[in-house]
C-alpha positions as CSV (number, residue, x, y, z in Angstrom):
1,X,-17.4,13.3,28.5
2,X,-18.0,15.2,25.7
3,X,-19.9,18.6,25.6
4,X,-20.9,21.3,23.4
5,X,-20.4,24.9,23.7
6,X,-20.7,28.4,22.3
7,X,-18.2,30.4,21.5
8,X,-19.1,33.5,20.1
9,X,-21.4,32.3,17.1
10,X,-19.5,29.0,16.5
11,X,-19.9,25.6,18.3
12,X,-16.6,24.1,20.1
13,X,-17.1,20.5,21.0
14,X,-14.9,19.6,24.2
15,X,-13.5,16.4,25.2
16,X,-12.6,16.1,28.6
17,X,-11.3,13.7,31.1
18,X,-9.6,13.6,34.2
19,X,-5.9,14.6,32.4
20,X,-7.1,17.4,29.4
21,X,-9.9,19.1,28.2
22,X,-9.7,19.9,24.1
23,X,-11.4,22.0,22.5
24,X,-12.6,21.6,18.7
25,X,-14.5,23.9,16.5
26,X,-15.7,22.0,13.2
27,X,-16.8,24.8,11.5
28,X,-13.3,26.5,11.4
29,X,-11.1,24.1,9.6
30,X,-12.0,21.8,11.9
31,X,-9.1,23.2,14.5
32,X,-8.0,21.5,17.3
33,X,-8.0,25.2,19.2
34,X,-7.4,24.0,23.1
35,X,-5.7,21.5,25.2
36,X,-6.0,22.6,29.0
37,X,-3.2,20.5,31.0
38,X,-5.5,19.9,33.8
39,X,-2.4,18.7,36.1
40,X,-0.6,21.8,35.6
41,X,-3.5,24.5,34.8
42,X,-1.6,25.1,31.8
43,X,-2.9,25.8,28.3
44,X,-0.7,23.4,25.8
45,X,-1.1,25.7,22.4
46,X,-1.9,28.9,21.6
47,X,-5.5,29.2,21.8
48,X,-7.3,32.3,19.8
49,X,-9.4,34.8,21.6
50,X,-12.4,34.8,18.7
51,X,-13.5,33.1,16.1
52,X,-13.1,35.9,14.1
53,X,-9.2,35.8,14.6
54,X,-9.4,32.1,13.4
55,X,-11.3,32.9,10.9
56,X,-8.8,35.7,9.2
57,X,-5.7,33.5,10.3
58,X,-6.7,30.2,10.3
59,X,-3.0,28.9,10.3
60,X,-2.1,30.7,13.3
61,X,-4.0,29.3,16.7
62,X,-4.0,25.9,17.8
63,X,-3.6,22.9,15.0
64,X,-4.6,24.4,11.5
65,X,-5.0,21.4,8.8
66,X,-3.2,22.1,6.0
67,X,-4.0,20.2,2.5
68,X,-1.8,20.7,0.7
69,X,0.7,22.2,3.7
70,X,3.4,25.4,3.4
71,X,4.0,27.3,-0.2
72,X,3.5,26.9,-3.6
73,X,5.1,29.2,-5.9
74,X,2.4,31.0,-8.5
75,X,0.2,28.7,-6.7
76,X,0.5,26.6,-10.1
77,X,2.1,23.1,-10.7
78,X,1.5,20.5,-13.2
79,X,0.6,17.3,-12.0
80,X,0.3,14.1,-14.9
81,X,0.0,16.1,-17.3
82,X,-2.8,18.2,-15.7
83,X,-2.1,22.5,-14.6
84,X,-3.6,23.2,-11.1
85,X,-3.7,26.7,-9.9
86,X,-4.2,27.5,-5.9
87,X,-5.4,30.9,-5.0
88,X,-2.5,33.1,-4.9
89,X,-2.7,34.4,-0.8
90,X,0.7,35.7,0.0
91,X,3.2,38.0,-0.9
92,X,5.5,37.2,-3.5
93,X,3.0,35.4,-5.7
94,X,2.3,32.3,-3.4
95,X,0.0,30.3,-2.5
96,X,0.4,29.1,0.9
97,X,-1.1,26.3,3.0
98,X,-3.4,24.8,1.1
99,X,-7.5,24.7,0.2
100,X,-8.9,24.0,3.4
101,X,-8.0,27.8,4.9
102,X,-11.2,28.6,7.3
103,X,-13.9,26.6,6.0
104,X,-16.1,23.8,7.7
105,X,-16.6,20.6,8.2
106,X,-19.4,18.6,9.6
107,X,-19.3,16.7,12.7
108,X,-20.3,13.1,11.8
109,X,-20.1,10.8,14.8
110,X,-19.2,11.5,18.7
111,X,-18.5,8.6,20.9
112,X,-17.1,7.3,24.6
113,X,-16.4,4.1,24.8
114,X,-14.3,2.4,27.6
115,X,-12.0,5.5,28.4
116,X,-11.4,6.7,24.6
117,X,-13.3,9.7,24.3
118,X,-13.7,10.5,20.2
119,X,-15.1,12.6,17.8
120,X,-15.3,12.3,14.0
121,X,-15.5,15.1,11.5
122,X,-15.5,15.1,7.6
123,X,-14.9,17.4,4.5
124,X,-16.2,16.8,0.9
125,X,-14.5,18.9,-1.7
126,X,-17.1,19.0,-4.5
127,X,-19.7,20.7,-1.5
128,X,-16.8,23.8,-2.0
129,X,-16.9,25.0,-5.4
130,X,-14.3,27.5,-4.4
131,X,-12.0,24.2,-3.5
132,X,-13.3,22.7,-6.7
133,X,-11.8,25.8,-8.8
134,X,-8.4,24.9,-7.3
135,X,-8.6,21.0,-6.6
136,X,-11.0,19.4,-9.2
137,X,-11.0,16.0,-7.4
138,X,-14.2,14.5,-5.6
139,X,-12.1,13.8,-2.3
140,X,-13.8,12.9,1.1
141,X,-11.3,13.8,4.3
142,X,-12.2,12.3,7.6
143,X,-10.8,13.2,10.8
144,X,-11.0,11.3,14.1
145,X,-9.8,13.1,17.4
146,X,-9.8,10.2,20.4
147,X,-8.8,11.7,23.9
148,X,-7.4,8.9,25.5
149,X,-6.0,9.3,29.1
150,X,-2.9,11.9,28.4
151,X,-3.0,10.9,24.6
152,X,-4.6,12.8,21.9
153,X,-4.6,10.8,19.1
154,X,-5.5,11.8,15.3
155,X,-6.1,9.8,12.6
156,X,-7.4,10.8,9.2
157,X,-9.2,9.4,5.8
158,X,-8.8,10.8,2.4
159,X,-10.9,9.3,-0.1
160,X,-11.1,9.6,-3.6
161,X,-14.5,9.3,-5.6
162,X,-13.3,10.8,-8.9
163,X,-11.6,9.1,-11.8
164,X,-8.6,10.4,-11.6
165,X,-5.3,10.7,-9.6
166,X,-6.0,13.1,-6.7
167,X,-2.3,15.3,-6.1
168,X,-2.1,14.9,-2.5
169,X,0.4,16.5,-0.2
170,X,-1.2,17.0,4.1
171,X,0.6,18.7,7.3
172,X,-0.3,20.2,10.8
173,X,0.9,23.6,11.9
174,X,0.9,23.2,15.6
175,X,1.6,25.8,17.5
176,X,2.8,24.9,21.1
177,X,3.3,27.2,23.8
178,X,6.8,28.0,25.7
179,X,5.6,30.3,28.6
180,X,7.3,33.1,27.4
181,X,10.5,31.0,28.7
182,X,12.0,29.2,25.9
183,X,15.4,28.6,28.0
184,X,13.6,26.1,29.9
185,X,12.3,24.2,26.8
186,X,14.3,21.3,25.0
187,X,13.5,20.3,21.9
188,X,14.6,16.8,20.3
189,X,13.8,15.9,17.1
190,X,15.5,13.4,14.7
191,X,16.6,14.9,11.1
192,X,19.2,14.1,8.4
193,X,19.1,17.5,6.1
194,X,17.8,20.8,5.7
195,X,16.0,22.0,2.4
196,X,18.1,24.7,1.1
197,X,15.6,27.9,0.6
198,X,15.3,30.5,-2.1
199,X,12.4,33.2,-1.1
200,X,11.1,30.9,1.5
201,X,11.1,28.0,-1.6
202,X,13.2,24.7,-1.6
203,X,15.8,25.1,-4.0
204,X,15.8,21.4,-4.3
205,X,19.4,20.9,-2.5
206,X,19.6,19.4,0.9
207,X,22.2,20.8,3.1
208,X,23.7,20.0,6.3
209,X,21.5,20.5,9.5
210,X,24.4,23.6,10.9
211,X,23.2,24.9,13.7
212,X,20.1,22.8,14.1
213,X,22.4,19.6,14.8
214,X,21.8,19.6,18.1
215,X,18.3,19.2,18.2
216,X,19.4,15.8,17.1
217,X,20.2,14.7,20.8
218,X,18.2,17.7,22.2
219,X,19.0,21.7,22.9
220,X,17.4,24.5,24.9
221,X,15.3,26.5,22.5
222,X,16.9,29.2,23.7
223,X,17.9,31.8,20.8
224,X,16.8,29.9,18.4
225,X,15.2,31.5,15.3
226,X,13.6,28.7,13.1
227,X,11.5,28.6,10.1
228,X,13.1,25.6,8.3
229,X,12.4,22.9,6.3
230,X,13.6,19.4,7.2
231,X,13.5,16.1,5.8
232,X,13.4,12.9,8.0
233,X,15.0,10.2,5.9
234,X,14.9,7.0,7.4
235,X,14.1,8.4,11.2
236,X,10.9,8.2,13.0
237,X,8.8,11.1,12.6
238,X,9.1,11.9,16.1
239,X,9.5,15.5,18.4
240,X,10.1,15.4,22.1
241,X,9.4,19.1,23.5
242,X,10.0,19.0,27.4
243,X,10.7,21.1,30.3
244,X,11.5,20.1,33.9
245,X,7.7,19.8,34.3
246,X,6.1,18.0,31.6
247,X,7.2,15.8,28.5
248,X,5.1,16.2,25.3
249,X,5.9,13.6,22.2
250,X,4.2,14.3,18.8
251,X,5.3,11.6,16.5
252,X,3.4,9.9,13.3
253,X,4.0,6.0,12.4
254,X,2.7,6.5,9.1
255,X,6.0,6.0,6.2
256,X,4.3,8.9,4.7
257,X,5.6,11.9,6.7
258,X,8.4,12.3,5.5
259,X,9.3,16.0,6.5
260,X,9.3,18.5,9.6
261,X,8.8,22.5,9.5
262,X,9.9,24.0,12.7
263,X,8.7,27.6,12.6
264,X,9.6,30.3,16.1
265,X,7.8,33.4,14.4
266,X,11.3,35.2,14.8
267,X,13.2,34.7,17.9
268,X,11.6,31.9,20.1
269,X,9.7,33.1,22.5
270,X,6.0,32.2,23.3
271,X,5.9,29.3,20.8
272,X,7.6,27.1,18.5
273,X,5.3,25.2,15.6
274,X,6.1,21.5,14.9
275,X,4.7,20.6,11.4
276,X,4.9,17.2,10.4
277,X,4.3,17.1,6.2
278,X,4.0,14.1,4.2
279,X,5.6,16.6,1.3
280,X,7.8,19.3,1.2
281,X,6.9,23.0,0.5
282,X,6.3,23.0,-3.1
283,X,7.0,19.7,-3.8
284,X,5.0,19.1,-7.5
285,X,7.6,21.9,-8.7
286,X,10.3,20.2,-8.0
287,X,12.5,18.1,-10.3
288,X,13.1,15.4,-7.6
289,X,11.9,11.8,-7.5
290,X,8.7,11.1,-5.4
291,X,10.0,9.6,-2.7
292,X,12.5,12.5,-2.3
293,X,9.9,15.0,-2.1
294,X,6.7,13.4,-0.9
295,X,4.8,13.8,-3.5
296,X,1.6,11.6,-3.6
297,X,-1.4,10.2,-5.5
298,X,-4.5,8.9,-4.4
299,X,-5.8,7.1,-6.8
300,X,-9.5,6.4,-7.8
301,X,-11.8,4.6,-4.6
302,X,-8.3,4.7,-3.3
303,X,-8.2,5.9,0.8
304,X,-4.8,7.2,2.4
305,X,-4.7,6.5,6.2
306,X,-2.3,8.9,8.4
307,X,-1.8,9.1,12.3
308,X,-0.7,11.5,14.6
309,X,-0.4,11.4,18.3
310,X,0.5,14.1,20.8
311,X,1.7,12.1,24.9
312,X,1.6,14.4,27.1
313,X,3.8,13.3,30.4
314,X,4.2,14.8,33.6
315,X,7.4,14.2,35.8
């Protein structure tokens, strides 16, 4: 079923079936806050205690949308030709994750249709001139969340209506909880390099994986203190976080993520962030081919498709 409710000011929409309740709230970046494991009376991701915490760190609670995901140095790049130049909101003159920050986005369509529980929710650039200033393209972004049995699926639209090729570069920043016991948490996730960083900035040299190799066949989480950038090469864009409890799977079949952040906000502890990017951090500034970095177009009446899908099993 699906529901409406008030939280503080602001309107979450909740999904809800037998297996999860999920909470979304459209008119802060269209967050995914909550998913209640109703099996194990456990919350799945960080959920904030406001809106007005969302609000002032809208990449920090639940599943923030980022477009265009991570840093950009200056907050300028140069894209056919064409300077574009982000807000600068971080320290050491960055702009960082993207134009969609706090704002909303209008609920279009709910539905329930034999056991898929869904809700549809869109984003119209040129209705922001604030996102104008920064991303002068007429692009339409349309997200569907479908609660189906365990499964909470994602899919997404971006449409361009201007004349020109739209820069396009998307990620999540999920933030999933460990229970304060990241010793009993193994993380599996298939990579073949890490991007060399240079004040938090690929240098735009791949390295070997070190010490993160043996995520590649799984390893506690345990000590771990991650904030890396990863590319996926020719591997599914796949993460299996699981304890002796529950099994959770986020994975994309789109070709176009092409890179993982992995972020434990120091030490792992109470969370650990798995960001699948279609481009990596500050990708239009660096002197790499396309496919290396992820960089994209959308081209005019062009629409981009992604996925995303989060299984949550229980053993």
């Amino acid at each position: 079923m699906i529901t409406q409710q008030e939280w503080q000011g602001e309107t979450l929409y909740i999904l809800e079936n037998e297996h999860l309740s999920i909470s979304l709230c459209p008119s802060i970046n269209n967050n995914l806050i909550r998913i209640w494991d109703k099996k194990l009376n456990r919350e799945v991701l960080r959920v904030p205690e406001n809106p007005d915490i969302l609000k002032e760190k809208p990449a920090h609670f639940g599943t923030p949308v980022l477009m265009p995901p991570n840093r950009i140095g200056g907050g300028q790049f140069t894209f056919e030709g064409r300077p574009y130049q982000f807000a600068v909101n971080r320290a050491n003159n960055m702009h960082n994750h993207g134009i969609l920050q706090n704002l909303p986005w209008t609920v279009k369509s709910t539905s329930e249709d034999n056991g898929v529980i869904s809700i549809t929710s869109t984003f119209r650039s040129t209705d922001f001139p604030e996102v104008m200033e920064q991303y002068p393209h007429d692009v339409e972004m349309e997200i569907t969340y479908e609660l189906i049995g365990s499964k909470v699926n994602h899919k997404y639209k971006f449409t361009n209506h201007s004349e020109l090729n739209a820069p396009f570069g998307y990620g999540l920043h999920t933030w999933f909880l460990l229970d304060n016991k990241p010793g009993d948490w193994n993380l599996t996730i298939p990579m073949i390099g890490l991007w060399e960083l240079e004040n938090a900035l690929p240098t735009g040299e791949i390295v070997p994986l070190g010490k993160y190799e043996s995520l590649l066949n799984g390893s506690t989480l345990e000590g771990f203190d991650i904030d890396g950038v990863f590319q996926i090469g020719d591997n599914p864009c796949i993460a299996v976080l699981e304890n002796n409890t529950c099994k959770l799977t986020y994975s994309s079949e789109s070709p176009l993520m092409k890179h993982w952040v992995l972020y434990t906000q120091g030490v792992a502890d109470n969370f650990v962030c798995l960001e699948p990017y279609t481009w990596v951090t500050n990708a239009p500034n660096l002197n790499l081919p396309p496919e290396v970095t992820g960089l994209q177009s959308i081209k005019p009446n062009q629409t981009l498709e992604l996925d995303v899908l989060l299984n949550i099993e229980h053993k």
